[in-house]
KOLTOR-374376 format. One line per field, with one value per residue: residue number from 1; residue in one letter; y, x, z of N, C-alpha, C in turn. Coordinates in steps of 0.02 Angstrom, whole numbers. Each point is the difference from the previous one (the first is absolute). Layout:
seq = [NUM | ...]
type = [A | ...]
n_north = [Y | ...]
n_east = [X | ...]
n_up = [Z | ...]
ca_north = [Y | ...]
ca_east = [X | ...]
ca_up = [Z | ...]
c_north = [Y | ...]
c_east = [X | ...]
c_up = [Z | ...]
//
This chain:
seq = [1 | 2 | 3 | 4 | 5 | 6 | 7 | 8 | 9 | 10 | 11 | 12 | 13 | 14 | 15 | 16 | 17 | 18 | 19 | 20 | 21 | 22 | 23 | 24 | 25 | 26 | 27 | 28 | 29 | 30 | 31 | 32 | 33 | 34 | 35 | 36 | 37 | 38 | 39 | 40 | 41 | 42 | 43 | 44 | 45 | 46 | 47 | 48 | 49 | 50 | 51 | 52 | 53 | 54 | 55 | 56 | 57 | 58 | 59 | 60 | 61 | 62 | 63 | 64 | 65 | 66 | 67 | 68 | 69 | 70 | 71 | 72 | 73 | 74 | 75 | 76 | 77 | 78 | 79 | 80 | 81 | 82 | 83 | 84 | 85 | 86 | 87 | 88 | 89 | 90 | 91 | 92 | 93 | 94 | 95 | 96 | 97 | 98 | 99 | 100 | 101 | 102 | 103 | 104 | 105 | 106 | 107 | 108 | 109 | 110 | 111 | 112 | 113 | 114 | 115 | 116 | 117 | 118 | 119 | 120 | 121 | 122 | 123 | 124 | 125 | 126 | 127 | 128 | 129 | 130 | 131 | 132 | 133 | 134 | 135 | 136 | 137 | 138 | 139 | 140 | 141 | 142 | 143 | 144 | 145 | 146 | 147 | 148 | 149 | 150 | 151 | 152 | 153 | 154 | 155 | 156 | 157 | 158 | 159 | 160 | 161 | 162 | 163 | 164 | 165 | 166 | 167 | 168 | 169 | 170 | 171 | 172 | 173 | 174 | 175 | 176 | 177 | 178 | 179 | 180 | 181 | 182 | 183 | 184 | 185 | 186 | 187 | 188 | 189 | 190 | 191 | 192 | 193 | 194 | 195 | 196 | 197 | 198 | 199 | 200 | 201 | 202 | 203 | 204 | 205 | 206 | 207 | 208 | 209 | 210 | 211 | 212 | 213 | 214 | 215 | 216 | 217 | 218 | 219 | 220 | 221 | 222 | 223 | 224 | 225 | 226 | 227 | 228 | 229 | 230 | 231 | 232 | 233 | 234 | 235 | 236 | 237 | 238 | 239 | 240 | 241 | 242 | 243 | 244 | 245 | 246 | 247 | 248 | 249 | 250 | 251 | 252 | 253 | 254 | 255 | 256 | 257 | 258 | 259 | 260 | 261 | 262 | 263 | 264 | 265 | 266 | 267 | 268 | 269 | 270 | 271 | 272 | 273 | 274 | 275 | 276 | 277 | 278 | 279 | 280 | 281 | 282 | 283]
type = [X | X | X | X | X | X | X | X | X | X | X | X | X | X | X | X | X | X | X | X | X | X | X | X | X | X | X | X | X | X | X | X | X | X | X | X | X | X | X | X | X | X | X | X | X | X | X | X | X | X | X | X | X | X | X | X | X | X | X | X | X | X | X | X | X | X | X | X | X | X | X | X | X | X | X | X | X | X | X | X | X | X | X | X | X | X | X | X | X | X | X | X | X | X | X | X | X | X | X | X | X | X | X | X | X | X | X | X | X | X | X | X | X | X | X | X | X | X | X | X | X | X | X | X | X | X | X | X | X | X | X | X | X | X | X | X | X | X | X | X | X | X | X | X | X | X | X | X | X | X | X | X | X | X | X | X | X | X | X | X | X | X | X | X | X | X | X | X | X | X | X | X | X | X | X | X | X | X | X | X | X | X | X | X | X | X | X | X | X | X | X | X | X | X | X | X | X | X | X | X | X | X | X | X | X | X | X | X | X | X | X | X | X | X | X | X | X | X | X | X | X | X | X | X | X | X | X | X | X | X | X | X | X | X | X | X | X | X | X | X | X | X | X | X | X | X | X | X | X | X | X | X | X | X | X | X | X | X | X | X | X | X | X | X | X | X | X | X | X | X | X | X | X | X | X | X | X | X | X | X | X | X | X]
n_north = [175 | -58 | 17 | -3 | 12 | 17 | -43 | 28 | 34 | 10 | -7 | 23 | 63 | 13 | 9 | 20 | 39 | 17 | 18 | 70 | 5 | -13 | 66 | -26 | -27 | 73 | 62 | -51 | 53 | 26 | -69 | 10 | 40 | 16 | -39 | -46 | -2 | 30 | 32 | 14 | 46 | 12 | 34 | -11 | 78 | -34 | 25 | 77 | 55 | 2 | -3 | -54 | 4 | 34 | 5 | -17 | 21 | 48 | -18 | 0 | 64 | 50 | -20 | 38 | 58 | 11 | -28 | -15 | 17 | 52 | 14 | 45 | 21 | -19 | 50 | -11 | 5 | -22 | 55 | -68 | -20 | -15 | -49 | 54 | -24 | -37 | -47 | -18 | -40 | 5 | -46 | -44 | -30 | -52 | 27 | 18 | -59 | -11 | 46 | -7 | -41 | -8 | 10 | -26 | -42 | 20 | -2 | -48 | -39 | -3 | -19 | -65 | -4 | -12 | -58 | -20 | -8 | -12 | -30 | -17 | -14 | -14 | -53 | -11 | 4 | -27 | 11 | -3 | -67 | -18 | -60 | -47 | -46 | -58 | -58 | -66 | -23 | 26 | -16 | -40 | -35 | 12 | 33 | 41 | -8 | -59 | -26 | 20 | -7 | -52 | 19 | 8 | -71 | -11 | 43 | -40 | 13 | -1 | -30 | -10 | 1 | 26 | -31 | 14 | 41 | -7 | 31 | -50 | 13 | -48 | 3 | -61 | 46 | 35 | -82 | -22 | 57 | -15 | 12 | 40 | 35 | -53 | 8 | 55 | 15 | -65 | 19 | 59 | -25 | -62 | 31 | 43 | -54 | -60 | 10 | 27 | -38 | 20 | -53 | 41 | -12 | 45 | 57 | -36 | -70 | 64 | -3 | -37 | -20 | 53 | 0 | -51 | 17 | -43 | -28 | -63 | -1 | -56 | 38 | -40 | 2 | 90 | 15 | 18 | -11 | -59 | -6 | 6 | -22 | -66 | 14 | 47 | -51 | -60 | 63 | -36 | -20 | -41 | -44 | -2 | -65 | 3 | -40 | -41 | -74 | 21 | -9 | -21 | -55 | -19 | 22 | 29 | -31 | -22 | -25 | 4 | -33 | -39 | -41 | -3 | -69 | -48 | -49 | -49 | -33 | 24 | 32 | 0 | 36 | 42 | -40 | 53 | -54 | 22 | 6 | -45 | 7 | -66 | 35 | -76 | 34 | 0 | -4]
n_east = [-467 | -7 | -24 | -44 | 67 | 21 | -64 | -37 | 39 | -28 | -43 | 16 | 24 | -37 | -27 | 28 | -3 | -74 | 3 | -40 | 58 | -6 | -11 | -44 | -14 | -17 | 38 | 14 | 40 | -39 | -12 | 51 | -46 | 1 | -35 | 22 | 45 | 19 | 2 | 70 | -49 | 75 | -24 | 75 | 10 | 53 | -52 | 23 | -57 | -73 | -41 | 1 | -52 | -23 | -55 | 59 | 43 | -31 | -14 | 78 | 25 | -37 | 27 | 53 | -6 | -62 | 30 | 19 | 16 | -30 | 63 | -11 | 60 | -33 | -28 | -47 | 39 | 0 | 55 | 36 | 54 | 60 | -18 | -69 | -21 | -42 | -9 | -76 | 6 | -72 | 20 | -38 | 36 | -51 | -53 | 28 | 42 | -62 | -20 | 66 | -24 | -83 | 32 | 63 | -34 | -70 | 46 | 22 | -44 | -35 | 29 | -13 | -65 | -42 | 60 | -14 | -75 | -11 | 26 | -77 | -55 | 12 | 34 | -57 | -36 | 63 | -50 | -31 | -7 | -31 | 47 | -42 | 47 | -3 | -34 | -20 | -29 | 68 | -39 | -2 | -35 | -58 | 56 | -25 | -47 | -2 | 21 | -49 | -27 | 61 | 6 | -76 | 27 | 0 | -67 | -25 | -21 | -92 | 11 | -24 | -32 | -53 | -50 | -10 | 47 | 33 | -12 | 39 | 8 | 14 | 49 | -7 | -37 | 52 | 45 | -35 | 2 | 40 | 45 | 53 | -4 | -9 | 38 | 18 | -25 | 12 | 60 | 10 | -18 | 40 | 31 | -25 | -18 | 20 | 51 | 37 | 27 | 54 | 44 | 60 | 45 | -58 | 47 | -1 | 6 | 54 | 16 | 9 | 27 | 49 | -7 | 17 | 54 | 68 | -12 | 63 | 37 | -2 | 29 | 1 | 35 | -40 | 51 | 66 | 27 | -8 | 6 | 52 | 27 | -2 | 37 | 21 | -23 | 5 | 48 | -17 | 2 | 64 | -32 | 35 | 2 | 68 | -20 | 23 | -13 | -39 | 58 | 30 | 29 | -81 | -37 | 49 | -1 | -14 | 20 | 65 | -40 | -1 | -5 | -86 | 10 | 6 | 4 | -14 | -6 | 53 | -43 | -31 | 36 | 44 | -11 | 54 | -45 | -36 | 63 | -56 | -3 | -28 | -20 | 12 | -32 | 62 | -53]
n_up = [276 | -48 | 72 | -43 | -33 | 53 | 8 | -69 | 11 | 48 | -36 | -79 | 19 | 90 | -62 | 6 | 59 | 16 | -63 | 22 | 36 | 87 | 37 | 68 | -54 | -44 | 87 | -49 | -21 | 21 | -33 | -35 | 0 | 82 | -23 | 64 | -54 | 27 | -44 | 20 | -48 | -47 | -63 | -32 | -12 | -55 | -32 | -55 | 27 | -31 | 54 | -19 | 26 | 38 | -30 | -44 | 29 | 56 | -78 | -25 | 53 | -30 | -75 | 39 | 41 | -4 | 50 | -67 | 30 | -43 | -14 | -55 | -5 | -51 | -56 | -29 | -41 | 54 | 11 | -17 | 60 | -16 | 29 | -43 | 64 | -45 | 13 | 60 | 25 | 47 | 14 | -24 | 0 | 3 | 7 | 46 | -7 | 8 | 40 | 34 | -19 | -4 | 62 | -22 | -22 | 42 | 44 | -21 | -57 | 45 | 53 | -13 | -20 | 60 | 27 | -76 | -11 | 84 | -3 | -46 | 53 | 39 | -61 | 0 | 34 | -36 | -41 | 54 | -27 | -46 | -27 | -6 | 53 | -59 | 23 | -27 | -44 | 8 | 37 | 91 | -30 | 48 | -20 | -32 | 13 | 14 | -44 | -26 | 47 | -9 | -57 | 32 | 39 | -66 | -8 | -41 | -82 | -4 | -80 | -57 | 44 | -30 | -19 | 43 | 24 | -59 | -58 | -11 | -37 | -17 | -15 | 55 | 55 | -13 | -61 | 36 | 41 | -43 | 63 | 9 | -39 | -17 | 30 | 4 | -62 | -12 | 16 | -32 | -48 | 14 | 16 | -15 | 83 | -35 | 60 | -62 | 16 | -43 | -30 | -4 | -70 | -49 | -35 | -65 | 37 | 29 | -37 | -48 | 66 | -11 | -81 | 5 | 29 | -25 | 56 | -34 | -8 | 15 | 38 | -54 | 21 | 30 | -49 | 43 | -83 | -2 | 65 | 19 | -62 | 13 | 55 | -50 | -48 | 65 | 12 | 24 | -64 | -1 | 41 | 12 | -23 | 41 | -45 | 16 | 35 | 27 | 9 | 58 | -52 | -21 | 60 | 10 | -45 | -3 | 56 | -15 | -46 | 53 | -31 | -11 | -59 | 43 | -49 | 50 | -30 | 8 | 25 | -37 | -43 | 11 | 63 | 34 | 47 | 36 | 24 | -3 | 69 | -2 | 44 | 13 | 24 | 69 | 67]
ca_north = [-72 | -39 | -54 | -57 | -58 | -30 | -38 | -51 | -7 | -21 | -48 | -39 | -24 | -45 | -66 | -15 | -57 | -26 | -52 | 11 | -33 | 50 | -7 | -69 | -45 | 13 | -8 | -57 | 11 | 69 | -41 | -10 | 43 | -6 | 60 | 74 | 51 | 105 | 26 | 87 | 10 | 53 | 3 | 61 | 13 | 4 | 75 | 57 | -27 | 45 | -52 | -31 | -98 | 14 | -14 | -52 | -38 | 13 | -49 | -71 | -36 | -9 | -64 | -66 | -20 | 72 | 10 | 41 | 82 | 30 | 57 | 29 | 39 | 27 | -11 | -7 | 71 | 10 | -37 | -14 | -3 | -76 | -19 | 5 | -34 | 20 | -17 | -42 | -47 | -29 | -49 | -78 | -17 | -47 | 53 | 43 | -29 | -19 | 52 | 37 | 10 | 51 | 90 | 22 | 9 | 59 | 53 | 19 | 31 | 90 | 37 | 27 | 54 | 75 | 64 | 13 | 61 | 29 | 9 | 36 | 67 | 39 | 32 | 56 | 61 | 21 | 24 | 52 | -4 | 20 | -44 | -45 | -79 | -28 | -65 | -22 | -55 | -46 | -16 | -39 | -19 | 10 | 50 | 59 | 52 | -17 | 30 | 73 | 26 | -21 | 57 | 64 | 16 | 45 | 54 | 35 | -12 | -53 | -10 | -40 | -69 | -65 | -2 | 17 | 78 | 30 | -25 | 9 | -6 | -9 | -7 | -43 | 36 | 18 | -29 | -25 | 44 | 22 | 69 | 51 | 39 | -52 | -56 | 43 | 7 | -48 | -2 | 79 | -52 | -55 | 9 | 76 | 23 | -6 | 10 | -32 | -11 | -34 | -8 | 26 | -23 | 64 | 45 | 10 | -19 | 34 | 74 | -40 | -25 | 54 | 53 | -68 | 3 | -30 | 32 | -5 | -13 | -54 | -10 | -56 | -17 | 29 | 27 | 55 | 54 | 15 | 15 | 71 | 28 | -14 | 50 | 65 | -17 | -1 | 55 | -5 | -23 | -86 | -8 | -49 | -60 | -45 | -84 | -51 | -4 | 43 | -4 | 53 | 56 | 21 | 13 | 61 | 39 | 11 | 60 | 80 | 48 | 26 | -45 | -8 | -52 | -54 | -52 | -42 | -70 | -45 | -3 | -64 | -81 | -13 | 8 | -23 | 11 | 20 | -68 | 16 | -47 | -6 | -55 | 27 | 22 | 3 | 63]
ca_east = [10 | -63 | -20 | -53 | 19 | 61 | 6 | 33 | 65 | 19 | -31 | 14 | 71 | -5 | -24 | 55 | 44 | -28 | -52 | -101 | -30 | -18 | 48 | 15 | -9 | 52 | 44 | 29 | 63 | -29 | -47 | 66 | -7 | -46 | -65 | 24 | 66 | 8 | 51 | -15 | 57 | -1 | 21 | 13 | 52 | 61 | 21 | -62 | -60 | -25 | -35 | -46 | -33 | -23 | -36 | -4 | 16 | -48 | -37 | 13 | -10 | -73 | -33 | 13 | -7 | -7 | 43 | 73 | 21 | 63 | 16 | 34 | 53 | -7 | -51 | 27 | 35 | 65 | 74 | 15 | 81 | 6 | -13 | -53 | -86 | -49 | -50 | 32 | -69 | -1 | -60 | 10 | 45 | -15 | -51 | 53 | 22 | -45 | -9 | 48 | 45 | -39 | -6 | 54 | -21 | -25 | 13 | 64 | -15 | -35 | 37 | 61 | -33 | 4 | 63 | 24 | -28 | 45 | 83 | -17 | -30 | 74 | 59 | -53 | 33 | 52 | 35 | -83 | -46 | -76 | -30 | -32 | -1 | -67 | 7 | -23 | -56 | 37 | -14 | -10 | -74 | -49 | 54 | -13 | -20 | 46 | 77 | 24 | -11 | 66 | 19 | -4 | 12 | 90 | 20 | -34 | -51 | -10 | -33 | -78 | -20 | -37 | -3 | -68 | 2 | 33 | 41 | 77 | -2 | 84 | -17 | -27 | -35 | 5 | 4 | -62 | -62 | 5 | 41 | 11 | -57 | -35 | 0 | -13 | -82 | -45 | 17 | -51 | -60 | -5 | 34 | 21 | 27 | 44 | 93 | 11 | 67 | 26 | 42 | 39 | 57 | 40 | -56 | -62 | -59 | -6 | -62 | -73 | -22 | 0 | -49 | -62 | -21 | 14 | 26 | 60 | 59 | 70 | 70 | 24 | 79 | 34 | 45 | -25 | -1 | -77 | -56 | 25 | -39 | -85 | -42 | -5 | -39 | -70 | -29 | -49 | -36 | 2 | 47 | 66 | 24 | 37 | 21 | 39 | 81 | 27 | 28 | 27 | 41 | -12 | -70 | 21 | 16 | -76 | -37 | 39 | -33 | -81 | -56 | -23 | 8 | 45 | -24 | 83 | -32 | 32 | -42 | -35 | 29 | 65 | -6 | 46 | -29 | 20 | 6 | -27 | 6 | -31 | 48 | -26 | 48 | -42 | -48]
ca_up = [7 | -6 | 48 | 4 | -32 | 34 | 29 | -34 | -10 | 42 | 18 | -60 | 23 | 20 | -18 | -62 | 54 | 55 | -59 | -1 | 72 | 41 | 27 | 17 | -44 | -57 | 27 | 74 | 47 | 67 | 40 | 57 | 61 | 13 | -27 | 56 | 21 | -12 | -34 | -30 | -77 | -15 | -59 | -8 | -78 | -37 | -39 | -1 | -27 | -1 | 14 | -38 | 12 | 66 | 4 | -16 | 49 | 31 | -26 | 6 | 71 | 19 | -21 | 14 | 48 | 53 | 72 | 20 | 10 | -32 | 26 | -9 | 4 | -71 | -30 | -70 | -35 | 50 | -19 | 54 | 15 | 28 | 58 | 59 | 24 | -32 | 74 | 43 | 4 | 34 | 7 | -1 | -33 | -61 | -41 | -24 | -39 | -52 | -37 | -26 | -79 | -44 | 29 | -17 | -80 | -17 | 36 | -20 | -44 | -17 | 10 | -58 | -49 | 46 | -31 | -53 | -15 | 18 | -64 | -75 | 4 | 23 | -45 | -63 | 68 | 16 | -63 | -13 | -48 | 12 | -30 | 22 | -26 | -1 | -3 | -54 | 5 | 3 | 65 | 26 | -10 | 50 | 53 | -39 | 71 | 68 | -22 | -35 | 56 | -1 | -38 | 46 | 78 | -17 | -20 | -73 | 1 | -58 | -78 | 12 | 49 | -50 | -84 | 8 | 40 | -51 | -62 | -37 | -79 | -33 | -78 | -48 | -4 | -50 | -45 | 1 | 1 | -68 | 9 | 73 | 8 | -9 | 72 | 65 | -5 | 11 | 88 | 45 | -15 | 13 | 76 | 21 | 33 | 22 | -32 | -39 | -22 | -70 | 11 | -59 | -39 | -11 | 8 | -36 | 35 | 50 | -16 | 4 | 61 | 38 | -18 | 0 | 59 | 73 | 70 | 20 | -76 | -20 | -61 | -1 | 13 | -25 | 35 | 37 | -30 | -23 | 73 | 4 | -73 | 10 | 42 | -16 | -59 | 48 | 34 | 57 | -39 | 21 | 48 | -47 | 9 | -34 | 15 | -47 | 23 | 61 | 58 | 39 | -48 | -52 | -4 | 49 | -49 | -14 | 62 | 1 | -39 | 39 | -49 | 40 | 48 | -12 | -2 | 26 | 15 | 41 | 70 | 4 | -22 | 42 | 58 | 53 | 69 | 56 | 51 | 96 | 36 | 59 | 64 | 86 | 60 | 44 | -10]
c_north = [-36 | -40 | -61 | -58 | -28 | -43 | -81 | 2 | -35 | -98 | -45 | -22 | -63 | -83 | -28 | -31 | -62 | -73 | -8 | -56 | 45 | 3 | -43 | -46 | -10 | -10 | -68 | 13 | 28 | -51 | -42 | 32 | -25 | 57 | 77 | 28 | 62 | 29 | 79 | -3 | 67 | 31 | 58 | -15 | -9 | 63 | 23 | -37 | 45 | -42 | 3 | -51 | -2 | -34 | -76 | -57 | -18 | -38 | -79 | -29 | -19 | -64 | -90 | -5 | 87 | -12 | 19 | 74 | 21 | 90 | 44 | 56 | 66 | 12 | 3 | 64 | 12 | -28 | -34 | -20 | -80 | -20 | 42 | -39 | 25 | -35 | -68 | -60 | -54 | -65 | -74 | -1 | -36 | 68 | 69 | -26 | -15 | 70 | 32 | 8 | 38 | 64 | 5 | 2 | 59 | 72 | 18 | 6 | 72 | 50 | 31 | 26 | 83 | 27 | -21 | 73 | 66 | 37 | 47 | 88 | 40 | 27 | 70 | 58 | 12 | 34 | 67 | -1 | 2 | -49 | -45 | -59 | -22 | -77 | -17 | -73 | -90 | -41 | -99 | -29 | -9 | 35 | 71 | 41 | 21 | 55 | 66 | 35 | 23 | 65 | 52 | 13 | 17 | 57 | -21 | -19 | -55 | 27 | -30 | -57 | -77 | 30 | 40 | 64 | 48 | -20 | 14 | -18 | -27 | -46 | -46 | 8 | 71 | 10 | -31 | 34 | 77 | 72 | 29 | 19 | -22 | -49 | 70 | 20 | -44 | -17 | 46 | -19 | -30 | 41 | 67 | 35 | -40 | 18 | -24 | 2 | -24 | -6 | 12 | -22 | 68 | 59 | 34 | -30 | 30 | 64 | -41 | -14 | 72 | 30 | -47 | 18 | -22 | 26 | -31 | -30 | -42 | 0 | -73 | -18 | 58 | 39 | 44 | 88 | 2 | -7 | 99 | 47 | -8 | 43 | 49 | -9 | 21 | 50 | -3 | -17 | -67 | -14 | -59 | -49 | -18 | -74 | -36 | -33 | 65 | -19 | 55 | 44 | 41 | 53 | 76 | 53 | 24 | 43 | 51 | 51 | 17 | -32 | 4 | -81 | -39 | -68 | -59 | -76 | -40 | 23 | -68 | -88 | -23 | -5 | -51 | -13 | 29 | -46 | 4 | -62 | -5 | -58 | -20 | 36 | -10 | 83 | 19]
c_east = [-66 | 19 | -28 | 34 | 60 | -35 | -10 | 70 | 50 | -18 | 33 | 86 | 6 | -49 | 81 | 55 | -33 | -35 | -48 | -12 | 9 | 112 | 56 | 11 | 63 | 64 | 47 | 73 | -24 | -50 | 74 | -2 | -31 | -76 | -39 | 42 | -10 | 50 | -1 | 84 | 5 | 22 | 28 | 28 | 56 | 22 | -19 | -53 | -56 | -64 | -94 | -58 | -17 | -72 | -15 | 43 | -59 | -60 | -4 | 9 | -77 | -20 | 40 | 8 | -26 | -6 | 66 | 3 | 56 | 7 | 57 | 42 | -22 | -43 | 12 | 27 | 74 | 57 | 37 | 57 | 12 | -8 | -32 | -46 | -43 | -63 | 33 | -59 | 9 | -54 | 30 | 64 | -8 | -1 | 60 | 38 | -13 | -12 | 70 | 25 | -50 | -2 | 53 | 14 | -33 | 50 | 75 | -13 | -35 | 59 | 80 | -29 | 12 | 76 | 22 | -11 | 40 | 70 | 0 | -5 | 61 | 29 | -34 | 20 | 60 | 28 | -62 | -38 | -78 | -43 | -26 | -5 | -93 | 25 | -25 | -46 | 69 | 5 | 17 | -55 | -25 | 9 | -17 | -15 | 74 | 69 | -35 | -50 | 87 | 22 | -10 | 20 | 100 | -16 | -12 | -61 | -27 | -17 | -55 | 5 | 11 | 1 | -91 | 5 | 24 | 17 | 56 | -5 | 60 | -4 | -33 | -100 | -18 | -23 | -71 | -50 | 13 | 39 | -24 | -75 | -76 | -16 | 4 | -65 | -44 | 4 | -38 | -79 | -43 | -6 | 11 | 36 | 72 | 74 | -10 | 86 | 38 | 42 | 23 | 52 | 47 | -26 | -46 | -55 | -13 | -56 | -64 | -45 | -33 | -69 | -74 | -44 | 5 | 16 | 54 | 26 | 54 | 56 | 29 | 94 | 32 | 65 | -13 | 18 | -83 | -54 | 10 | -53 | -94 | -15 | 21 | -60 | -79 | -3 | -48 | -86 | -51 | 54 | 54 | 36 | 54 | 16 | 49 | 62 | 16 | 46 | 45 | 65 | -5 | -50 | 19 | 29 | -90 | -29 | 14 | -43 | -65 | -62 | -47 | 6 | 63 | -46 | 48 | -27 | 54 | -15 | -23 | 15 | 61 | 1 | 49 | -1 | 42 | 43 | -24 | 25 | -36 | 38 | -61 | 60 | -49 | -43 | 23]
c_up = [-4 | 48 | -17 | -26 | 39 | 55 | -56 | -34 | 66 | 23 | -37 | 26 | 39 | -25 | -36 | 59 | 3 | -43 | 31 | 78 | 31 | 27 | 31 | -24 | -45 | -5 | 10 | 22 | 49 | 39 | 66 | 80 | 23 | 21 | 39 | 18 | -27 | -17 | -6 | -51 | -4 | -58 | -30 | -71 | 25 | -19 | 12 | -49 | -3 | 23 | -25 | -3 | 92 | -20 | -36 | 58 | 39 | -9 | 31 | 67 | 10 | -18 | 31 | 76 | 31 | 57 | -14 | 19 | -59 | 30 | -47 | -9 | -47 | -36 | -87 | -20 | 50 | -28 | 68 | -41 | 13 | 44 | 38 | -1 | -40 | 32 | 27 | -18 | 63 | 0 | -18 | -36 | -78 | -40 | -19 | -44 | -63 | -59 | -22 | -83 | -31 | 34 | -26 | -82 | -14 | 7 | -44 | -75 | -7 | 34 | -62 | -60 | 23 | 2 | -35 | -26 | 37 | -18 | -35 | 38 | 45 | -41 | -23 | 80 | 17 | -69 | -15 | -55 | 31 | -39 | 45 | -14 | 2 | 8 | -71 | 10 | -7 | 73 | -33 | -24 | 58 | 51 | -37 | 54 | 45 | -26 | -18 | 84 | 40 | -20 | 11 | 44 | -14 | -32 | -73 | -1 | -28 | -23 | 12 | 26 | -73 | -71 | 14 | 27 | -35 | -51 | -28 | -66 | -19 | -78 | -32 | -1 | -46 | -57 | 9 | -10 | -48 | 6 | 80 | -15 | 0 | 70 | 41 | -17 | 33 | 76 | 49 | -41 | 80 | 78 | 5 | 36 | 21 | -51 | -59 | -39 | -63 | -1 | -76 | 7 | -11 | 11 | -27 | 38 | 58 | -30 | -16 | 52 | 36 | -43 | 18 | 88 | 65 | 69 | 8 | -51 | 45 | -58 | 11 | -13 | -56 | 24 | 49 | -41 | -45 | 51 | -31 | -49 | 35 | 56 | -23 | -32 | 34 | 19 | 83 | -40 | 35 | 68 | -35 | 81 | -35 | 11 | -25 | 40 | 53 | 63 | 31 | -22 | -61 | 13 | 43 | -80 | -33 | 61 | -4 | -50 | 30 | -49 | 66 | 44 | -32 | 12 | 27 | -13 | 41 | 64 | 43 | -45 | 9 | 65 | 32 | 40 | 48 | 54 | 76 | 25 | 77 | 55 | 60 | 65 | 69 | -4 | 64]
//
């Protein structure tokens, strides 16, 4: 998890209530209180859930009010049930208030990354595959970190962070840099040491990739009778990716062959939030 960036994520949220004033200020339904009243809350799931965003909550009490006391039930990667306590919060009332919708924005989007993914990686253990869900660069814009840290805490993995940790080759790279073999040269060139990935159509471009030198071959929206053909083809050659439109009815036929990964962009760009809810109660 890139720590360093969830207190400007946190910040940007709350400029977006608050329009870049201070708490007190920003707030004027929570300025209805009165300013020494005390409040204790308590927030829970609706559903199941796979939980997500502890430290981004944690943030935001900090930035809008650290006298609140937070306290929680849970830590990221935990499955929880309806209506369990996921924490409590004690302190001013304005300021709890104030902060409730960006702890609950953070918490229920990452949380519903974390069990989506979830979903994925189960089905794959109840059928004993050995494949491996990956996320994709289909994220949230300023949320990348955040969601694919999300994805781990359900059990897959990440793909390359960026456009800077690995290379993916796909066709219109390719066609530019004059062939497969031509762009994985210039790639173990440039970068020796880093992944280098291609993305193939067929399987003529599957052997190309494979004699060129690649460390992973993207099969691009191939059947699952031609995944089949391509991992006899790869031999343990190339690690093989299957992509394309992956969802939960389509993507357990591809596991069953044990491919080393599964590519899902609907990880991260499909997101169901989570339903939380926060209450005051007496303490």
């Amino acid at each position: 998890m890139h720590q360093e960036y969830i207190p400007q994520q946190v910040s940007q949220a709350l400029n977006e209530d608050l329009n870049n004033q201070n708490a007190m200020e920003g707030d004027i339904t929570a300025q209805l209180i009165p300013e020494s009243q005390q409040a204790f809350a308590r927030v829970i799931t609706r559903q199941f859930a796979v939980i997500c965003g502890v430290e981004w909550v944690n943030e935001t009490i900090k930035q809008v009010d650290s006298t609140i006391e937070i306290q929680w039930s849970v830590k990221d990667g935990d499955r929880v049930q309806a209506n369990d306590v996921l924490f409590t919060l004690a302190g001013p009332a304005r300021a709890i208030l104030t902060a409730e919708r960006t702890c609950l924005n953070f918490l229920q989007m990452l949380s519903a990354t974390a069990t989506q993914t979830a979903v994925y990686v189960d089905k794959l253990k109840e059928i004993g595959s050995t494949t491996k869900i990956l996320d994709t660069r289909k994220t949230i814009p300023g949320l990348r970190f955040a969601q694919k840290y999300a994805v781990t805490c359900g059990g897959g993995q990440n793909h390359r962070i960026g456009l800077f940790d690995a290379y993916l080759i796909k066709e219109n790279h390719i066609q530019a840099a004059g062939g497969i073999a031509q762009a994985i040269s210039k790639a173990h060139e440039l970068n020796p040491g880093k992944t280098v990935e291609v993305e193939v159509e067929t399987m003529d471009e599957l052997q190309q990739a494979i004699d060129a030198g690649a460390d992973i071959v993207m099969l691009d929206n191939f059947t699952v009778a031609q995944t089949q053909a391509a991992i006899e083809l790869a031999k343990g050659k190339v690690k093989l990716e299957a992509s394309g439109n992956m969802d939960q009815d389509k993507y357990k036929s591809y596991a069953e062959l044990n491919i080393d990964f599964i590519s899902i962009g609907g990880l991260t760009k499909h997101v169901d939030a989570i339903d939380l809810s926060m209450r005051f109660v007496q303490n």
